[in-house]
Biotite code that builds the C-alpha atoms (Angstrom):
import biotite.structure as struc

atoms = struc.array([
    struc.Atom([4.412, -7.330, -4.579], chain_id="A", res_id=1, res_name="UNK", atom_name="CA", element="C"),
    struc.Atom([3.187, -7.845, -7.828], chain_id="A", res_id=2, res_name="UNK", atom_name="CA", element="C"),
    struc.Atom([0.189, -10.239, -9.232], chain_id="A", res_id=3, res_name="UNK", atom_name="CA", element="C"),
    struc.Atom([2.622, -13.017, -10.062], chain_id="A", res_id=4, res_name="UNK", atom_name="CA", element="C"),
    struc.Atom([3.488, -12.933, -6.293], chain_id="A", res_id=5, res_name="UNK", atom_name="CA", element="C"),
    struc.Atom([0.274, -13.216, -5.041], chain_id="A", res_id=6, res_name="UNK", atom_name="CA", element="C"),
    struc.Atom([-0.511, -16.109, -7.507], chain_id="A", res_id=7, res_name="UNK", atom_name="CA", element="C"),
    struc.Atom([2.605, -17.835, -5.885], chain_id="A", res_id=8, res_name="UNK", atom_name="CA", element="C"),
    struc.Atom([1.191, -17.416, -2.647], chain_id="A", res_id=9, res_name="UNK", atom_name="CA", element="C"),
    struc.Atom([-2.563, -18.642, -3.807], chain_id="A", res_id=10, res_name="UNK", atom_name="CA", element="C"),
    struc.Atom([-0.637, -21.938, -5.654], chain_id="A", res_id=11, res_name="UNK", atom_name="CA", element="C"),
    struc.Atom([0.824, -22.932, -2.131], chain_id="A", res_id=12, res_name="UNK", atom_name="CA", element="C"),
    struc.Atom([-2.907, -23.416, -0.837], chain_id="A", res_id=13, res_name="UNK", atom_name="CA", element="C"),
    struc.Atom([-3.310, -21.900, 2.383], chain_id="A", res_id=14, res_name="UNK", atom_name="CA", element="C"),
    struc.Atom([-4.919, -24.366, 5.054], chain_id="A", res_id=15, res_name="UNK", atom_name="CA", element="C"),
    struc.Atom([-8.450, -22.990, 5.839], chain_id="A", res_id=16, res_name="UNK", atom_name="CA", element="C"),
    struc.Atom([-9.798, -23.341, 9.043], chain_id="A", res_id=17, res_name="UNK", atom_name="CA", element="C"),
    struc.Atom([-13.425, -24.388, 9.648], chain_id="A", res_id=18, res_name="UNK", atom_name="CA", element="C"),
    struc.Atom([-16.224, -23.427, 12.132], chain_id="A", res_id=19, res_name="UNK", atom_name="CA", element="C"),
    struc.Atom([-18.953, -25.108, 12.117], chain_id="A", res_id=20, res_name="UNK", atom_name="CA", element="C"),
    struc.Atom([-18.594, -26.532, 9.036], chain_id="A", res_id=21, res_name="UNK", atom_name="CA", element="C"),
    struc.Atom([-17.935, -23.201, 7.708], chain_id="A", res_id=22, res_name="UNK", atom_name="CA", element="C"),
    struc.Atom([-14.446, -21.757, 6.677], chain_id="A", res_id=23, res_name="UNK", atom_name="CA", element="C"),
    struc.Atom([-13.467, -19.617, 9.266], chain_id="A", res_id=24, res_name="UNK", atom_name="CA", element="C"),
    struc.Atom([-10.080, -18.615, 8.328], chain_id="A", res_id=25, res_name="UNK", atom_name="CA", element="C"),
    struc.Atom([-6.702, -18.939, 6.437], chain_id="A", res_id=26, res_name="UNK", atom_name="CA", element="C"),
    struc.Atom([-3.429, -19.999, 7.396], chain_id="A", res_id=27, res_name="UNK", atom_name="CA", element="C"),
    struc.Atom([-0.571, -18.637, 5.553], chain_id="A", res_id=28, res_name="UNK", atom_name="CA", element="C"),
    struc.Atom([3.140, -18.181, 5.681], chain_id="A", res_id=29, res_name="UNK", atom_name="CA", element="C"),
    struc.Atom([3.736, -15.353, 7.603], chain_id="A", res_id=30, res_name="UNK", atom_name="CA", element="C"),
    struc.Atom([6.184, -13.932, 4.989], chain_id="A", res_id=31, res_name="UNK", atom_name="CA", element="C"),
    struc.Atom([3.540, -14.166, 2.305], chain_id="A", res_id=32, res_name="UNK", atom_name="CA", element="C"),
    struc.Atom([1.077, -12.366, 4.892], chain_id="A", res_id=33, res_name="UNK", atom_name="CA", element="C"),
    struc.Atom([3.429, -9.407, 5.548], chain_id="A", res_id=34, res_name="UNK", atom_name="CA", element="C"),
    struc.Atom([4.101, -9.578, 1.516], chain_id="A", res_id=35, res_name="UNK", atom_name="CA", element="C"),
    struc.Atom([-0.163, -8.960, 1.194], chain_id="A", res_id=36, res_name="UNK", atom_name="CA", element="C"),
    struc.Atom([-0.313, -6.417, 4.151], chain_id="A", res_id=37, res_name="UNK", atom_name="CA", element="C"),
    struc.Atom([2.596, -4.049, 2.483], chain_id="A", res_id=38, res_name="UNK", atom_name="CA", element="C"),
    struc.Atom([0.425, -4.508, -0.831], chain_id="A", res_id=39, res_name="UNK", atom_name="CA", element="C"),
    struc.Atom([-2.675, -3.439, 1.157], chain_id="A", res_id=40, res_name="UNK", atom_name="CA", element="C"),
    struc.Atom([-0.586, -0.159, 2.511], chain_id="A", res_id=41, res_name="UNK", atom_name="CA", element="C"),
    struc.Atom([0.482, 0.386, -0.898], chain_id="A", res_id=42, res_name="UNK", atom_name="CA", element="C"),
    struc.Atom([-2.555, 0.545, -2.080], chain_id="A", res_id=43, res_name="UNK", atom_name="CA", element="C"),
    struc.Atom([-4.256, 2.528, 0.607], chain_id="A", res_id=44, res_name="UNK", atom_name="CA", element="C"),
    struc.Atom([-1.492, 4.985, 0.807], chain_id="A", res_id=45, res_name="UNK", atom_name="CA", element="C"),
    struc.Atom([-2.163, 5.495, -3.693], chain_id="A", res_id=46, res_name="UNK", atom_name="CA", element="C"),
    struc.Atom([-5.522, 5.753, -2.706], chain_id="A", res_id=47, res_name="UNK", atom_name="CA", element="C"),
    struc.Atom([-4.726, 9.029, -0.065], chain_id="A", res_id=48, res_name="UNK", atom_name="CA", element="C"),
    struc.Atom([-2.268, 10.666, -3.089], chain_id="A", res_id=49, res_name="UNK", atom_name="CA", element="C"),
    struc.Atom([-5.265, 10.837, -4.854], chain_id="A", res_id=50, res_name="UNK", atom_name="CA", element="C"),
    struc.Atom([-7.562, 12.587, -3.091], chain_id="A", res_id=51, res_name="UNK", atom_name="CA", element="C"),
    struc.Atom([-4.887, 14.618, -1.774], chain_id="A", res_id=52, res_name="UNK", atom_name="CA", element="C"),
    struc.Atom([-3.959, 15.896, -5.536], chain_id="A", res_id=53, res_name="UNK", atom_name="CA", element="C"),
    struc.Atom([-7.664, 16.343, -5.863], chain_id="A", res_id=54, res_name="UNK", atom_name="CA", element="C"),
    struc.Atom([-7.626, 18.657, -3.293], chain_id="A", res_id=55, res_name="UNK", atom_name="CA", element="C"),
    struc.Atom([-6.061, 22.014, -2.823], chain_id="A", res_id=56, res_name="UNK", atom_name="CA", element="C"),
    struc.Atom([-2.370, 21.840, -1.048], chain_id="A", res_id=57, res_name="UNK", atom_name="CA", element="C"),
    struc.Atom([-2.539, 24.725, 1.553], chain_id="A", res_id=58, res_name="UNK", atom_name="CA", element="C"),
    struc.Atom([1.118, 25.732, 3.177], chain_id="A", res_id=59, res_name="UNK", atom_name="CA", element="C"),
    struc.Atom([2.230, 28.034, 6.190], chain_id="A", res_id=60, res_name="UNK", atom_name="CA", element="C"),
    struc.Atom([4.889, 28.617, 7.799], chain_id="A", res_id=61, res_name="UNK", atom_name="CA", element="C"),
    struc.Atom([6.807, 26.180, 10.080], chain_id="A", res_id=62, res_name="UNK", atom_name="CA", element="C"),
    struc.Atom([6.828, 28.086, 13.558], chain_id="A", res_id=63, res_name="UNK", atom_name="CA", element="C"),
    struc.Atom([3.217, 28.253, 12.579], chain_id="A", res_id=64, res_name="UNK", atom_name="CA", element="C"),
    struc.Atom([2.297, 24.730, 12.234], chain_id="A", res_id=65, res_name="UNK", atom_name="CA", element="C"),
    struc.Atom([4.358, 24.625, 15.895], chain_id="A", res_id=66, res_name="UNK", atom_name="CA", element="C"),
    struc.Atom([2.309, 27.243, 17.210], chain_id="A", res_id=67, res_name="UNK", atom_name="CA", element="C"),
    struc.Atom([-0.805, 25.453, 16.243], chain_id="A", res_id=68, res_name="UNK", atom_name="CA", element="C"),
    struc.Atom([-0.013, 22.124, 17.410], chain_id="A", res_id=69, res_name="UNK", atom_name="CA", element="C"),
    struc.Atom([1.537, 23.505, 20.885], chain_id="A", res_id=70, res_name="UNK", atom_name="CA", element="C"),
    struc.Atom([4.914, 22.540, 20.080], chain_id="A", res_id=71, res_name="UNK", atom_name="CA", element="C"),
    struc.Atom([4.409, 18.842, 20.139], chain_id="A", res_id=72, res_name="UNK", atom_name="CA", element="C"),
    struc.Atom([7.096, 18.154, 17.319], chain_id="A", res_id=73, res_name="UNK", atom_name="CA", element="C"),
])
């Protein structure tokens, strides 16, 4: 989802919901919220690359990772 999609979405003005004469939450299309949750992921998931390249990328062998983890795989 790019930022022209999510200015689509923010053009269709979502219905807020108010508490106590305080907005209390958004109503959306539900396609346009899964559309905003993948971005999210995306994001988060960039977010773990990065650190991860930061780091430094240790490897064994496979029936060693098994071994480890008690054969759960």
């Amino acid at each position: 989802m790019s930022g022209k999609d999510i200015s689509k979405i923010l053009k269709i003005k979502p219905q807020v919901v108010m508490r106590n004469g305080r907005p209390d939450a958004v109503i959306i299309n539900i396609k346009d919220y899964q559309k905003l949750l993948e971005r999210l992921e995306d994001k988060e998931d960039l977010a773990n690359l990065i650190k991860m390249r930061k780091g430094s990328l240790h490897f064994r062998k496979f029936d060693k990772f098994l071994a480890e983890h008690n054969n759960a795989l």
